[in-house]
C-alpha positions as CSV (number, residue, x, y, z in Angstrom):
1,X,-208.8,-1.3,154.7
2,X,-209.0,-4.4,152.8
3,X,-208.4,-8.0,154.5
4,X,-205.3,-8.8,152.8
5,X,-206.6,-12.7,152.6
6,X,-203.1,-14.1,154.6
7,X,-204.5,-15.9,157.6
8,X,-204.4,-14.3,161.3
9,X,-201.7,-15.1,162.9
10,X,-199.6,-13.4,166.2
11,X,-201.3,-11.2,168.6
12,X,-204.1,-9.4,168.6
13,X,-204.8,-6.8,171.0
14,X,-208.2,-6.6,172.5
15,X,-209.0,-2.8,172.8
16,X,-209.4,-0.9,175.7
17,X,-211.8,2.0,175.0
18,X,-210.8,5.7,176.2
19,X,-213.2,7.7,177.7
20,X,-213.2,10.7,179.8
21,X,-213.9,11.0,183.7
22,X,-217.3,11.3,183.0
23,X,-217.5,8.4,181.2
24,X,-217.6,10.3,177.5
25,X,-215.9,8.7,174.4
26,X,-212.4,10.2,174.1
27,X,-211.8,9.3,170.8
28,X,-208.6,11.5,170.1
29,X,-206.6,9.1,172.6
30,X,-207.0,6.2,169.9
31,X,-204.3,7.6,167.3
32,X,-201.9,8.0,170.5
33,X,-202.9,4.2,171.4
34,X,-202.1,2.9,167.9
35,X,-198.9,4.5,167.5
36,X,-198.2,3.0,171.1
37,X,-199.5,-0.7,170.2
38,X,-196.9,-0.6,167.1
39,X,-193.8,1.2,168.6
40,X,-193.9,-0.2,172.0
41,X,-195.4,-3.2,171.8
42,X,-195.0,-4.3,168.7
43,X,-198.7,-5.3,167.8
44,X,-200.5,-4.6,164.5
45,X,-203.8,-6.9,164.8
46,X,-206.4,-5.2,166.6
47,X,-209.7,-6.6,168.2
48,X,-212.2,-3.7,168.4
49,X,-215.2,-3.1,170.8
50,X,-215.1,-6.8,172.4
51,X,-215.5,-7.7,176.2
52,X,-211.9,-5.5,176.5
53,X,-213.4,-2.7,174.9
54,X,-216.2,-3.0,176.8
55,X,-218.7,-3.6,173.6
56,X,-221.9,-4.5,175.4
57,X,-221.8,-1.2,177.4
58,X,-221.8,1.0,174.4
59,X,-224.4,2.6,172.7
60,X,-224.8,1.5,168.7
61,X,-223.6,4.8,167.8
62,X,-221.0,5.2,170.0
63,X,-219.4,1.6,168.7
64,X,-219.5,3.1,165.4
65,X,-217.7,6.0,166.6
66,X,-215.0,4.0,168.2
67,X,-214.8,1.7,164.8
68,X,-214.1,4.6,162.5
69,X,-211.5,6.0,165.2
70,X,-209.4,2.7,164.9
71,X,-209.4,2.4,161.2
72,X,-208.6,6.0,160.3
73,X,-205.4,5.8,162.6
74,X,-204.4,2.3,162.0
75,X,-204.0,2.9,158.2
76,X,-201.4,1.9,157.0
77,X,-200.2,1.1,160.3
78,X,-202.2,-2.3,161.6
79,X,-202.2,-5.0,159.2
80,X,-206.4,-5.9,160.5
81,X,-208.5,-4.3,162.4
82,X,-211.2,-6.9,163.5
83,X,-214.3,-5.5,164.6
84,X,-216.6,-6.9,167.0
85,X,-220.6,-6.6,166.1
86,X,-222.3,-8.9,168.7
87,X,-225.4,-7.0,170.4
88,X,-228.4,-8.6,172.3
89,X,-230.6,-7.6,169.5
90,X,-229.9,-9.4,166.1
91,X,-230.7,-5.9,164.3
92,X,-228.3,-3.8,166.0
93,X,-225.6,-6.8,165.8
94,X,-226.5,-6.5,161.6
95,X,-226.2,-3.0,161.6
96,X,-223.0,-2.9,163.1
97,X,-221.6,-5.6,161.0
98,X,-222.7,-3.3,157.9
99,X,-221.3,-0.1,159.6
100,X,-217.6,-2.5,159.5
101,X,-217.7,-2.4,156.0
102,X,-218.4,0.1,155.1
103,X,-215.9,1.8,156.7
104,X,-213.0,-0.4,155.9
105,X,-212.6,-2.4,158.6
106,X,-210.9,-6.1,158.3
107,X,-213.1,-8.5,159.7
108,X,-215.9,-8.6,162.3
109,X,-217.0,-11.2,165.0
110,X,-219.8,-11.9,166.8
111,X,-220.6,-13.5,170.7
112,X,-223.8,-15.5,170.2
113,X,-226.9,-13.6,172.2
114,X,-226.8,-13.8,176.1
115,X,-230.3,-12.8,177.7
116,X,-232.2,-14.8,175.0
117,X,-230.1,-17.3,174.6
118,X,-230.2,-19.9,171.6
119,X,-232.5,-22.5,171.8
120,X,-230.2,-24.9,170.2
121,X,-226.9,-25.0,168.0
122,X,-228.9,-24.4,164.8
123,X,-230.4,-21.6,166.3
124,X,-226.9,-19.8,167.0
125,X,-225.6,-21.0,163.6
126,X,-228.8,-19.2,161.8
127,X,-228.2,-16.4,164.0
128,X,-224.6,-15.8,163.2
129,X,-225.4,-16.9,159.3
130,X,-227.7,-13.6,160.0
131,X,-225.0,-11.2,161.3
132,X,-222.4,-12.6,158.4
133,X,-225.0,-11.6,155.3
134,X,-224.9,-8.3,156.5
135,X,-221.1,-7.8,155.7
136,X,-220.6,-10.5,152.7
137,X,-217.3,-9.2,151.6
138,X,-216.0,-9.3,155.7
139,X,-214.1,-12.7,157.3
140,X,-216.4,-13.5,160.0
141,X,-215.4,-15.0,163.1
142,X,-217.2,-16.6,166.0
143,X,-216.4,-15.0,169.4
144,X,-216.5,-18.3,171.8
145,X,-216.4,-16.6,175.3
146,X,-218.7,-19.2,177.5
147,X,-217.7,-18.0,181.0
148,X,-219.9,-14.3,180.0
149,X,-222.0,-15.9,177.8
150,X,-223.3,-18.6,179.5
151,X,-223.2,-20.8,175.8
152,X,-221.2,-23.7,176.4
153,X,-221.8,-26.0,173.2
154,X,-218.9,-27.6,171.7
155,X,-217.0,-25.1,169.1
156,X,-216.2,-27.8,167.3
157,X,-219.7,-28.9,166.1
158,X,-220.7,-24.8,165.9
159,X,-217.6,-25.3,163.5
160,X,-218.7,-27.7,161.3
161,X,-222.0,-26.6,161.3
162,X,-220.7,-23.1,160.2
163,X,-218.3,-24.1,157.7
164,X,-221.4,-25.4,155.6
165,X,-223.6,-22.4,156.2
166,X,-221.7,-19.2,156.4
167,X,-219.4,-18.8,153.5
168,X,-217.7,-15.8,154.7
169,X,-217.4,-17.9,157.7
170,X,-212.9,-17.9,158.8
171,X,-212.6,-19.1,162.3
172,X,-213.6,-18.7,165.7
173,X,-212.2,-16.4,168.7
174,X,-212.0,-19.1,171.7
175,X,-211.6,-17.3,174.8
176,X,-212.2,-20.8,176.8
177,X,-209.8,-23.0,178.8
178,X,-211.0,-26.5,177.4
179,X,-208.1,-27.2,175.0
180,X,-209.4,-30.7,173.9
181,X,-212.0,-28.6,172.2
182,X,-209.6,-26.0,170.8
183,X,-207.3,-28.7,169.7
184,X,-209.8,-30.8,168.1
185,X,-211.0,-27.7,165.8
186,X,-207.4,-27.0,164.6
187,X,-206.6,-30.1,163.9
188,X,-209.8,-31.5,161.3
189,X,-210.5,-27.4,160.3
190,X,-207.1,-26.6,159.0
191,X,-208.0,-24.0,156.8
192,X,-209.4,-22.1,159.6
193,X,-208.0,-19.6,162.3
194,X,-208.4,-20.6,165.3
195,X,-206.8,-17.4,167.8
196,X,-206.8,-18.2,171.4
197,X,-208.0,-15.9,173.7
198,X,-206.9,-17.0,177.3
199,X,-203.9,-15.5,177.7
200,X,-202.3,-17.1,180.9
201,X,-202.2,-20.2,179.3
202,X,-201.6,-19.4,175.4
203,X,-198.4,-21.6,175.3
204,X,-200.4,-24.8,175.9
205,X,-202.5,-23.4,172.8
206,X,-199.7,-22.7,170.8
207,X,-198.6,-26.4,171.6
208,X,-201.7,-27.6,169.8
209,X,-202.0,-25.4,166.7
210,X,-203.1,-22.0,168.0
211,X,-202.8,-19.4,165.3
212,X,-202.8,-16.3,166.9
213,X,-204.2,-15.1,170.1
214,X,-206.6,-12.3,171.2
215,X,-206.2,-10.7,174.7
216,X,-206.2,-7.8,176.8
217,X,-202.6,-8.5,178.3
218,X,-201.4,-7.8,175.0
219,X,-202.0,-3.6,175.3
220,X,-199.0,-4.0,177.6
221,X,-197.0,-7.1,177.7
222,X,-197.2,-7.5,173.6
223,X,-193.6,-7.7,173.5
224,X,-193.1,-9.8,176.4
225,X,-195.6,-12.4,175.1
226,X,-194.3,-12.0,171.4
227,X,-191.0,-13.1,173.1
228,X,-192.8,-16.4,174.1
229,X,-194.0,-16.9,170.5
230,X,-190.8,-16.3,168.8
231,X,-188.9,-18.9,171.6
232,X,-191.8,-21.5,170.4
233,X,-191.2,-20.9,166.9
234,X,-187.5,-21.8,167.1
235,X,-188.1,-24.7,169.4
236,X,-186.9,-23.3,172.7
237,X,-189.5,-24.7,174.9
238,X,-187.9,-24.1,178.1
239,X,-187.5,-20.5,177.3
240,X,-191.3,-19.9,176.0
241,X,-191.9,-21.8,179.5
242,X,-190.0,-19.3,181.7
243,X,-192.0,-16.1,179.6
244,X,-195.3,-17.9,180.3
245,X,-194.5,-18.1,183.8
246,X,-193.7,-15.0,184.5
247,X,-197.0,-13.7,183.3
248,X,-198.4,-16.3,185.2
249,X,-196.8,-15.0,188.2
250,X,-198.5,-11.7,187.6
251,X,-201.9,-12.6,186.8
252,X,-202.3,-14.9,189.6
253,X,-201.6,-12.0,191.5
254,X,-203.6,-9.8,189.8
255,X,-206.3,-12.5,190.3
256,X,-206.0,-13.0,194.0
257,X,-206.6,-9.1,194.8
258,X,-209.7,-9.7,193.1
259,X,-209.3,-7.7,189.8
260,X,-210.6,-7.6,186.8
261,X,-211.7,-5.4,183.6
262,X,-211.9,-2.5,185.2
263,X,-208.1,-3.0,187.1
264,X,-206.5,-3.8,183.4
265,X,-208.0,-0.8,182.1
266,X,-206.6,1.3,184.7
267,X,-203.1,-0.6,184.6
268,X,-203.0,-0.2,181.0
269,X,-203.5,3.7,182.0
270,X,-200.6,3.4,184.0
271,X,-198.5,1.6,182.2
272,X,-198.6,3.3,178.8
273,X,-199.4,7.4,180.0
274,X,-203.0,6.7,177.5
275,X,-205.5,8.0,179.4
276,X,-208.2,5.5,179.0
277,X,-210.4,6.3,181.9
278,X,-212.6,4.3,183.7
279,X,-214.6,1.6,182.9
280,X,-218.7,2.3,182.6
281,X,-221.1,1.4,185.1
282,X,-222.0,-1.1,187.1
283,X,-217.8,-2.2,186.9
284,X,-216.0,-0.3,189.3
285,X,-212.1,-0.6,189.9
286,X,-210.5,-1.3,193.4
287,X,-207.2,-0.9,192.2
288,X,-205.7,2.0,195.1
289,X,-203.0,4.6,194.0
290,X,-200.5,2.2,196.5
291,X,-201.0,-0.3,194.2
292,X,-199.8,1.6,191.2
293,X,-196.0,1.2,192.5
294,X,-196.5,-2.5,192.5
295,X,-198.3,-2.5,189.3
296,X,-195.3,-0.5,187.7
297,X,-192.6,-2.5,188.9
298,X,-193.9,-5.7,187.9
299,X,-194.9,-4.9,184.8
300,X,-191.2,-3.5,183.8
301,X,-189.6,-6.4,185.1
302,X,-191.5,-8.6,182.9
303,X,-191.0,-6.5,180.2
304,X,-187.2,-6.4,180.5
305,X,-186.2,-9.7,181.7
């Protein structure tokens, strides 16, 4: 694939990645789950081997695996396949971002390092400036997720800062609730994407200039939330704010019994007939088979109201 050079807009599902009971890459699952993305939910923008797809937990070789998988099936069929690179060592991260390109993927993004953390915001900023060079001909987007990564500077400043260093620099994934920062960055970097990434509250972002947004919820409430985004669009606040309260409704549930990655991996499971499997060790679900009723019904209400 080529990046088409229109900007990023819509939603952008963050991948789940299927594997077996054993925990095994089942790559065969991932032309069913394109084919489902597109016909049921009615996303074509794909974020590949991030926190949804459980990235970090791979091995290099496995990520590559999964990368080829999702751009030989969504040829032709997604519009970008975004890839995400970021690995504790700066090597593997490179090698990665190579391994895109060369296989035709979209665009890649990085998380900044988490054990070793930067000692500073030039550090990150040469670190990332690393990563890019590796896949010149790639959009590059910082992935701003401070609640796993512990890195909390400003994006703005990592913006501006970027903007001068990285030329294949494009935007920045912010998967962070502090919209003053978010609104701030869309607002002096307009010729950047800015795609939100916390779902439960992507109106707000939309209200200040998000872009597109990245998320897990959109695997299986794409065309509930693509709903919301085209009652924005036409300037029918009240009915974008019904949509986002509804999904509100269901993740604060979701959040009050405690789950998490490993829950939305199995609901997607559940939801869609993919079988994704678990999630790898040490995340283990608590989501019990009486829950699955609940998890059905709610989810085709929202999906049909």
């Amino acid at each position: 694939m080529a990046f088409s050079g229109k900007r990023l807009s819509g939603l952008i599902a963050a991948t789940f990645t299927p594997v077996t009971e054993h925990g095994h890459l089942n790559l065969p699952i991932i032309q069913q789950y394109v084919d489902y993305l597109v016909e049921k939910q009615n996303v074509r923008n794909i974020f590949v081997n991030g926190t949804t797809g459980e990235g970090m937990s791979l091995s290099v070789q496995e990520r590559k695996l999964v990368v080829e998988e999702w751009v030989k099936h969504g040829r032709g069929k997604m519009d970008n396949v975004i890839v995400h690179v970021g690995c504790l060592s700066l090597e593997d991260t490179k090698e990665l971002a190579a391994h895109a390109a060369s296989c035709g993927a979209d665009a890649i993004g990085a998380v900044s390092p988490s054990f070793m953390k930067p000692s500073n915001q030039d550090g990150l900023v040469r670190y990332l400036k690393e990563v890019a060079s590796a896949a010149p001909g790639l959009p590059f987007y910082y992935y701003h997720i401070p609640l796993l990564t512990g890195i909390k500077y400003f994006v703005y400043d990592l913006v501006g800062k970027m903007k001068l260093q990285i030329p294949s620099f494009r935007g920045v994934k912010f998967s962070d609730v502090n919209l003053m920062d978010f609104s701030t960055c869309v607002s002096d970097f307009e010729e950047l994407d800015f795609l939100y990434g916390v779902d439960e509250q992507l109106l707000g972002a939309l209200a200040f200039g998000a872009h597109g947004a990245v998320g897990s919820t959109y695997n299986y409430l794409g065309k509930t939330t693509n709903q919301m985004l085209t009652a924005f669009k036409e300037g029918n606040l009240h009915e974008a704010q019904k949509i986002q309260r509804r999904i509100q409704k269901f993740m604060m549930c979701v959040f009050k019994k405690g789950w998490g990655l490993p829950e939305f991996k199995q609901i997607m499971s559940i939801t869609s007939d993919l079988k994704l499997g678990p999630a790898r060790l040490p995340l283990v679900s608590c989501l019990a088979p009486e829950h699955q009723e609940w998890v059905q019904k709610e989810l085709q209400a929202l999906n049909q109201e």
